[in-house]
N, C-alpha and C positions, 0 to 999 in steps of 0.2 A: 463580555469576554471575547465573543467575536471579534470587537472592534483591538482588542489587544494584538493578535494575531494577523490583524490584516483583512478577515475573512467581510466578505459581503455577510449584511444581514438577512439576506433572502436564504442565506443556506441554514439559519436557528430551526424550521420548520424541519428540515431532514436531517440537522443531526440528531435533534427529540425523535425522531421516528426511529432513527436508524439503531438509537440504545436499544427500543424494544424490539426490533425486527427489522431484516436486512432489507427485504424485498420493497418493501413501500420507502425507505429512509434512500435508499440507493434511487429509486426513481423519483422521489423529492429533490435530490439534490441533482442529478441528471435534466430537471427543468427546471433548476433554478434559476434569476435572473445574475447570474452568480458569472464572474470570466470562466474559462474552461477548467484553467489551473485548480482554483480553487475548488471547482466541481469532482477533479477528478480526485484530488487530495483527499478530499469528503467521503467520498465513495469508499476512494480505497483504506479509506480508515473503518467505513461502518460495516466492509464486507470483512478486514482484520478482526473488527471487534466480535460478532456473527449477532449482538444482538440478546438481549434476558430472553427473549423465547427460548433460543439454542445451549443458554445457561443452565435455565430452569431444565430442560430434559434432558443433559448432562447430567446436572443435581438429583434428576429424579433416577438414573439408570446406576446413579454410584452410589446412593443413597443407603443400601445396605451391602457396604464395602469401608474398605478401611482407608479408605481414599481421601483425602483432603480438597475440600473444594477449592480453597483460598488458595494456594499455588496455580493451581486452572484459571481461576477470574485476575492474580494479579497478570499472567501471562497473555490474556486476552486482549488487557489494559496497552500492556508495554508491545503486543503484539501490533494494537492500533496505532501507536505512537510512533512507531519504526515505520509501519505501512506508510502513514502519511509522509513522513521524513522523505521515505526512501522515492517515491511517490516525486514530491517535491525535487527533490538533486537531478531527478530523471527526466523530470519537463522541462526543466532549466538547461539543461547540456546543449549545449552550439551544435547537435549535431542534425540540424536542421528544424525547424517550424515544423513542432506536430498540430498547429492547428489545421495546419494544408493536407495532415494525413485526415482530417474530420469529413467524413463524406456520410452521406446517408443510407442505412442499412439495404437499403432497399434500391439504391440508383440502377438503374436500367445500364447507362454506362458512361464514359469519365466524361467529364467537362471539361479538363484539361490535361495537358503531359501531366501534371504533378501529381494526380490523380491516378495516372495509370500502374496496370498491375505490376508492372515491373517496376516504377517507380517507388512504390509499397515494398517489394518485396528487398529490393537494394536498401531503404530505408531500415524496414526489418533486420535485415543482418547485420547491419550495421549494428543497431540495438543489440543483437544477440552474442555478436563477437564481444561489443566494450561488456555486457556483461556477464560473458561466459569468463572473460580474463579480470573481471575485477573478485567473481568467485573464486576462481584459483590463486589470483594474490590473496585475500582472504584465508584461503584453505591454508597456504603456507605457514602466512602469519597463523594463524590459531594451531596447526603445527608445532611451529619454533613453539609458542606460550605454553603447548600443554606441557615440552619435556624443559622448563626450567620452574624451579618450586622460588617461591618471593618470601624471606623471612623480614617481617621489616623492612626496614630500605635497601637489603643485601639480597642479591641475587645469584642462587645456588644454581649450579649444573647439577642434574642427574648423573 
């Protein structure tokens, strides 16, 4: 299935981890031999999903409630779906080589300009302005959609 997708097969070991539990499945696939992208995609899908540990004492805390599990697990499903998507559009944007932001948690200090904290931090906002304005186009749009009703192909005003 992997190979459908693209995905290296060194990341099959952490996404089986990652169904049953986030913590081990997220750092299987963080030393994957796996390129970045796909590593990070991974991740951010098994931290969306949280994993049947985080199910099951869901299931155990609603369990004497009138609460439907199956809405919660299909939204976990599609929650991971979107993660990885969105995950994916965001590593690919031209707005510069986030492998050059990859430095190690622990560096004493930079190696190079590209590395430095203001370097970071200009990259950062950058990140945060394109998706501060792609939430408010967003918000718009789901705006306009919630005040017209769709009967069929006809599109009624409020």
């Amino acid at each position: 299935i992997l190979r459908v997708f693209g995905f290296d097969r060194s990341l099959a070991p952490a996404i089986l981890s990652g169904l049953f539990e986030i913590t081990i499945g997220a750092q299987l696939a963080s030393t994957a031999g796996a390129p970045l992208i796909q590593r990070v995609i991974i991740v951010s899908s098994i931290i969306a999903w949280s994993g049947f540990s985080v199910h099951f004492q869901v299931i155990s805390m609603v369990s004497d409630t009138k609460i439907k599990i199956a809405p919660y697990i299909f939204a976990r499903l599609l929650h991971a779906l979107l993660a990885g998507l969105t995950t994916y559009v965001l590593m690919i944007m031209p707005i510069g080589s986030f492998e050059s932001l990859v430095i190690p948690a622990f560096a004493m200090s930079p190696q190079s300009t590209s590395e430095s904290w203001l370097y970071i931090f200009k990259m950062s906002s950058e990140v945060f302005l394109l998706l501060f304005f792609i939430v408010c186009f967003l918000s718009i749009i789901v705006h306009l959609v919630k005040n017209l009703n769709i009967i069929g192909f006809k599109v009624i005003k409020k």
